[in-house]
C-alpha positions as CSV (number, residue, x, y, z in Angstrom):
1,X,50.3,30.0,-27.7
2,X,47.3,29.1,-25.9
3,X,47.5,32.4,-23.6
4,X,46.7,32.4,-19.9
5,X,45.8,36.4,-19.9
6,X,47.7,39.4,-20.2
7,X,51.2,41.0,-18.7
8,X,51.4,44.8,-19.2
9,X,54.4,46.7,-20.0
10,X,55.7,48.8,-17.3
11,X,54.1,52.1,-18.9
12,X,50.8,50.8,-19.8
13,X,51.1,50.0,-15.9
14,X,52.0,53.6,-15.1
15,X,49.4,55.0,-17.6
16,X,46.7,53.4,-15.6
17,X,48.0,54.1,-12.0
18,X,47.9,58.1,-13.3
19,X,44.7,57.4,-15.4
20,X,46.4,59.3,-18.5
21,X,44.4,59.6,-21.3
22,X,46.9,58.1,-23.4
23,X,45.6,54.5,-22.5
24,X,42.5,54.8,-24.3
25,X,39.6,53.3,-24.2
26,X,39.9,50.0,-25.6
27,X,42.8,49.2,-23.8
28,X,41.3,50.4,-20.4
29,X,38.8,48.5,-21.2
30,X,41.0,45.4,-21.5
31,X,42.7,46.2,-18.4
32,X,39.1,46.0,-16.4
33,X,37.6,43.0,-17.9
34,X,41.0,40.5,-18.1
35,X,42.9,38.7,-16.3
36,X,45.9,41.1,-15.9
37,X,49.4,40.7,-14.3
38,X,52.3,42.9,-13.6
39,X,55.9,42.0,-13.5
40,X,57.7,42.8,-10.3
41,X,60.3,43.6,-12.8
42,X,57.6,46.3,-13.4
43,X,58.1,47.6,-10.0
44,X,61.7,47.6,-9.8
45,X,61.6,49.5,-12.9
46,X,59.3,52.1,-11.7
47,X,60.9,52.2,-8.3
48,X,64.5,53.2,-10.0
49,X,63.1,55.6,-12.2
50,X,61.2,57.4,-8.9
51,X,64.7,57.2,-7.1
52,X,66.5,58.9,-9.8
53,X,63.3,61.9,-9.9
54,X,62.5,60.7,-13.3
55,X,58.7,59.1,-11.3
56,X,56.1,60.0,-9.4
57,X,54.9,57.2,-7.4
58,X,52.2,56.8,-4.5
59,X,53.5,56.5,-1.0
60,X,52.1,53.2,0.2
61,X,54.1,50.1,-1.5
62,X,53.9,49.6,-5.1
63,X,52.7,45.8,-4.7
64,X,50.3,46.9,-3.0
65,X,48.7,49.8,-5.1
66,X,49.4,47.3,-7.9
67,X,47.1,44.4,-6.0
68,X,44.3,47.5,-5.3
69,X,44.3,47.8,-8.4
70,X,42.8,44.4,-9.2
71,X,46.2,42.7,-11.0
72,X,48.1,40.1,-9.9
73,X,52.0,40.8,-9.6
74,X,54.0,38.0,-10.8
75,X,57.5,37.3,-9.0
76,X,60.6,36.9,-10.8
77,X,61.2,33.3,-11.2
78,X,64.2,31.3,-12.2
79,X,61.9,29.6,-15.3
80,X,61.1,33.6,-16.5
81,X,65.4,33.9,-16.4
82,X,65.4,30.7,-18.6
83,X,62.6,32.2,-20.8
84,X,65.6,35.0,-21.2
85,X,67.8,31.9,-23.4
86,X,64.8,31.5,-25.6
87,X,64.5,35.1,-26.7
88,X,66.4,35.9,-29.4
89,X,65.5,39.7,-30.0
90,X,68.1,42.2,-30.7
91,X,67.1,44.5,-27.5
92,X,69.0,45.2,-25.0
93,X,67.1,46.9,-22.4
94,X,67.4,44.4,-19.9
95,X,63.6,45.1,-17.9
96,X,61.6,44.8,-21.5
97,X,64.2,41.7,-21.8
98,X,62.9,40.1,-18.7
99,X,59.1,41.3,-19.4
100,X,59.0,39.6,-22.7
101,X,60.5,36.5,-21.4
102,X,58.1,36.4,-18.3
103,X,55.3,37.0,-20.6
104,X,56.9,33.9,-22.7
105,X,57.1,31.4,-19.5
106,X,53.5,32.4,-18.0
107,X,52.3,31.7,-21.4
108,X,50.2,35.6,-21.4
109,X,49.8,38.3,-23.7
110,X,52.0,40.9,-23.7
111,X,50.6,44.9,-24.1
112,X,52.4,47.4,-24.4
113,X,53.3,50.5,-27.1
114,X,56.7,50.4,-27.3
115,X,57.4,50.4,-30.9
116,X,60.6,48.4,-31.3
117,X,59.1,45.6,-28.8
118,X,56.0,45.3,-31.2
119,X,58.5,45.3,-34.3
120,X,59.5,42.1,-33.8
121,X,56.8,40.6,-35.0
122,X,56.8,38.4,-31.6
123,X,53.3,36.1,-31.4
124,X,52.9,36.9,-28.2
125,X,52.6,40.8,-28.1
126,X,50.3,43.1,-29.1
127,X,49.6,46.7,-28.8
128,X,47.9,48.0,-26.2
């Protein structure tokens, strides 16, 4: 996969919104020097987990603390749903569904740390 740059996971997005320690240092690194995108499946994500008091979030709009902080955000496209045909994981979370699949049709990098997402051995995403 000749990659065009990076789409984060929703909670390596989070991790750097709340600058938690957890992200470490080479991956903040990473997040300051690439070309980095964020799913608006992201921000749906992030939004429902806020409505149900499970997130803090800022009170401007997420797409736009998102853009402040220097990534682009990425639109759900019908070619990322037909990415979804390709992807033959046995996960059923449907948001890491769609992220993977985005990250398949923009041709980027995926980060993240969730475990069983990098235990599929998928090209295409590494460990944040």
């Amino acid at each position: 996969m000749d990659a065009g740059g990076y789409l984060i996971d929703t909670h390596i997005l989070y991790w750097w919104m709340t600058a938690a320690p957890t992200l470490g240092e080479t991956t903040t690194r990473t997040l300051r020097q690439a070309d980095i995108a964020v799913s608006a499946t992201s921000l749906w994500e992030m939004l429902l987990k806020n409505r149900k008091g499970k997130l803090p979030l800022p009170d401007r709009p997420l797409g736009q603390e998102v853009i402040a902080q220097g990534f682009r955000v990425l639109p759900i496209t019908p070619d990322h749903l037909d990415a979804l045909r390709g992807l033959d994981v046995p996960h059923e979370d449907p948001f890491d569904r769609l992220l993977l699949a985005t990250a398949m049709a923009e041709r980027r990098i995926f980060l993240t740390r969730d475990g069983p997402l990098l235990n599929f051995g998928l090209p295409f995403v590494e460990r944040a």
